[in-house]
LUMKOL-45287 format. One record per residue (C-alpha): x, y, z. Coordinates in steps of 0.5 Angstrom, whole numbers, plus 500, padded with zeros to 3 digits. Layout:
<lumros>
XYZ;...
</lumros>
This chain:
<lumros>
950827294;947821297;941824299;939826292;942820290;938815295;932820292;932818286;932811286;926811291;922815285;924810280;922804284;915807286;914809278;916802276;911799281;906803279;907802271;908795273;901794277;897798271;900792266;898787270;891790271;890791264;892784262;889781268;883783265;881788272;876792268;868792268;866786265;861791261;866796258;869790254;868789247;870784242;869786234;870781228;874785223;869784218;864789221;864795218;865802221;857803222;856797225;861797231;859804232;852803233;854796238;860802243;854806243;849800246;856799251;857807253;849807254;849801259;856805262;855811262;848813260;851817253;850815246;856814240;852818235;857818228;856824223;860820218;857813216;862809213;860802210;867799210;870793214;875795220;879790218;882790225;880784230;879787237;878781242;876784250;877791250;874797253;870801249;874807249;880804247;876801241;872808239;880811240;882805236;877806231;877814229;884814229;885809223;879812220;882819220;876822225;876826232;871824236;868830242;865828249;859833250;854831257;849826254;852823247;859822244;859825237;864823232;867827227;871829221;878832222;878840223;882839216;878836213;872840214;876846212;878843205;870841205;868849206;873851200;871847195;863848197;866856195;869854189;862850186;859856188;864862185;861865179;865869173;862874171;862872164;858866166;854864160;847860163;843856158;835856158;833849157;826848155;822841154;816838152;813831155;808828151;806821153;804817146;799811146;802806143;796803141;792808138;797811135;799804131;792804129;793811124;799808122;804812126;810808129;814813134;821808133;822811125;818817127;824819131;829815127;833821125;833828123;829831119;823827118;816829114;810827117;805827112;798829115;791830112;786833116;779834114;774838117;767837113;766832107;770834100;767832094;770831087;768832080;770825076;769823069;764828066;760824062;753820062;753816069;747812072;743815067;746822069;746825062;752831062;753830069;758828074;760823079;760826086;765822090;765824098;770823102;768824111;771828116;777824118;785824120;789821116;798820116;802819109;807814108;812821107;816820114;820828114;818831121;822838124;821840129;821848126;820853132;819850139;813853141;810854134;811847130;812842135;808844140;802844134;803837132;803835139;796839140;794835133;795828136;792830143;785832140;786825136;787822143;794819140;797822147;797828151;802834153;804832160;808839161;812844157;817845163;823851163;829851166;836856167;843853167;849855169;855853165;857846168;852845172;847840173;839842172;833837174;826837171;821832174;814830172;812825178;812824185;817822190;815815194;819813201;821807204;823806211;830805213;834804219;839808220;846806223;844808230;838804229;833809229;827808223;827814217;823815211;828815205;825818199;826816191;824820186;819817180;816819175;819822168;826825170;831829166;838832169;841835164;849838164;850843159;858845157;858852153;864851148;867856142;870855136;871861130;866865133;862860134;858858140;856851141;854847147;855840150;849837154;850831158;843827158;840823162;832821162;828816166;821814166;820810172;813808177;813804183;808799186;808798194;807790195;806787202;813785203;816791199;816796193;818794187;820800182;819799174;825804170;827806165;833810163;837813157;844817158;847821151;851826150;849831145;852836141;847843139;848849137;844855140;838854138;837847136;832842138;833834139;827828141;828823145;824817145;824809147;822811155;816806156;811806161;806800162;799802166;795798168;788798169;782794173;776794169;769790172;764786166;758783166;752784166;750791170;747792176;748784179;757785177;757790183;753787187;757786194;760779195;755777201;749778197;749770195;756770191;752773185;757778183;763772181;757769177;755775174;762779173;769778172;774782172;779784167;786787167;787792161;795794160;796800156;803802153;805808153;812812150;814818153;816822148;822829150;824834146;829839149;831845146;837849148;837857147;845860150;842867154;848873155;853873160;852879166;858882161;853882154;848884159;852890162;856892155;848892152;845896157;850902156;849901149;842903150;844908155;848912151;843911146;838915150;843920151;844921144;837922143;836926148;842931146;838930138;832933141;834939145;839941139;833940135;829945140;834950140;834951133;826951132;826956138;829963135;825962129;817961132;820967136;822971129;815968127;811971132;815979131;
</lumros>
């Protein structure tokens, strides 16, 4: 009994010694000077990653790379400590993991969260079988402001409501009329000849509707082109699942360089140009079948600068009710092109600057600013669910059969009489 006695008390002598000097050693500070880090609390998760991945790269040769960027603060002070103990800090209060591979450290998401991601990734992508799709169709037609202004037309009262006439006059060859019979001029008996030229004129009657999608406005849209009122951009069509979002661009993406938070320079694209995101919601009430679409337009361009680039947008968001079939125009979405024209007198304009200074005395340039209105009209047609679709095809299916079943009938029963016939 004394000698386990006597065991035991050595033990616990040499483990308090140990933990004791381990202590000691971590509050003396008996660590590489280069492990140590302090961090303020009001730096963000991203920035005290990328200064531990500077330490570990020193230390060890191995990068912390994060797979999760989070711009908020730590909102911990960490004042000389080692590394390690900085990134375990770190990921435990941000709820992360972290895995140690040969040449990096990779910060990730817990396997739970991961889990809960992949779930809702499969209930976004499940689909009824009753799922209804909308077909979305548009039409961008991009009006000069200034012409059309000229002939009288304003797009602001143009598309102020439903509903709207827009009285027009075309003339193709020069009409006459027959006025005042009588003597005119010395005319005995005659007629005045009044002749009006081939033009376009609009009336003061303002009643537009739209009529059939690709019939009526799609015309109209022609008519103003050909007038140079504008021109048709595209006539874009797209199929949406209930609930979904959909995207329609006419333009370019532009990129701007960046660095990342392990400070790595990328190319970040943005997207400009005329853009629509349209998410359509199928309701029904009596029988009736209606569609709420959630809109939002954007009419933006961009323009590089030494320093940076400055993008120019515009934006609209609505939520329209339609029912199936129906059309809507959006307008107001505004665009200004600018455009570099050389005057003067020809050939010394364009004469290059060496050649005496010429050119600035013979020329100048001028900046002409065209405003143009981008004018959307959407029209949103409901399509069967595979279920109508299904239900549809047996219909023509049993159709054919009983069809086919007419015919033989009716082929039994000519047959024995053309053999009578022939006896």
């Amino acid at each position: 009994m004394k000698i386990i006695s006597t065991i035991l008390l050595i033990l616990s002598l040499v483990l308090s010694t140990f933990s004791q000097e381990q202590f000691e050693r971590k509050l003396s500070g008996e660590y590489n000077p280069l492990e140590l880090v302090s961090i303020t609390a009001y730096a963000s998760f991203d920035q005290s990653i990328k200064m531990l991945s500077a330490v570990s790269e020193l230390v060890t040769g191995k990068t912390i790379v994060s797979s999760v960027s989070i711009p908020n603060p730590i909102g911990v002070e960490i004042i000389k400590m080692p590394y390690m103990e900085a990134l375990n800090l770190l990921t435990y209060s941000f709820g992360l993991a972290y895995e140690i591979k040969e040449t990096s450290i990779l910060i990730l998401k817990k396997e739970a969260q991961t889990l809960t991601e992949e779930k809702l990734l499969s209930d976004d992508i499940w689909a009824d079988f009753d799922a209804r799709e909308i077909r979305i169709s548009a039409i961008f037609f991009e009006a000069d402001v200034e012409n059309s202004r000229k002939v009288g037309i304003d797009w602001s009262v143009l598309l102020a409501g439903n509903g709207i006439t827009l009285g027009s006059e075309m003339r193709s060859e020069s009409v006459f009329d027959n006025q005042f019979p009588g003597s005119l001029g010395g005319n005995s008996g005659g007629s005045e000849n009044k002749g009006e030229e081939p033009g376009f004129d609009l009336g003061a009657i303002t009643e537009f509707t739209t009529g059939e999608f690709t019939g009526t406005a799609t015309a109209l849209f022609r008519l103003f082109e050909t007038e140079n009122l504008g021109e048709i951009i595209a006539s874009p069509n797209i199929t949406v699942r209930d609930g979904q979002k959909g995207r329609i661009q006419i333009g370019e993406d532009f990129s701007i360089k960046q660095r990342d938070f392990s400070g790595n320079v990328i190319d970040r694209f943005y997207s400009a140009g005329t853009i629509i995101e349209v998410t359509p919601y199928v309701y029904n009430k009596d029988g009736v079948d209606y569609v709420l679409v959630k809109l939002l337009a954007e009419r933006s361009s961009f323009f590089p600068t030494e320093l940076t680039t400055v993008v120019k947008k515009t934006q609209a968001s609505s939520d329209i009710l339609m029912l199936d079939g129906e059309e809507t125009v959006i307008g107001g979405l505004y665009i200004n092109e600018e455009t570099t024209v050389r005057n003067g007198i020809p050939l010394l304009k364009d004469l290059p600057w060496w050649v005496f200074g010429i050119r600035y005395l013979t020329g100048s340039d001028e900046v002409i600013i065209r405003k143009k209105e981008v004018i959307i009209v959407l029209r949103v047609e409901l399509l069967p669910s595979l279920q109508q679709r299904t239900e549809l095809k047996k219909e023509y299916e049993d159709l054919i059969r009983d069809k086919i079943r007419e015919d033989n009938y009716e082929i039994h029963e000519i047959k024995p009489d053309m053999i009578e016939k022939e006896k």
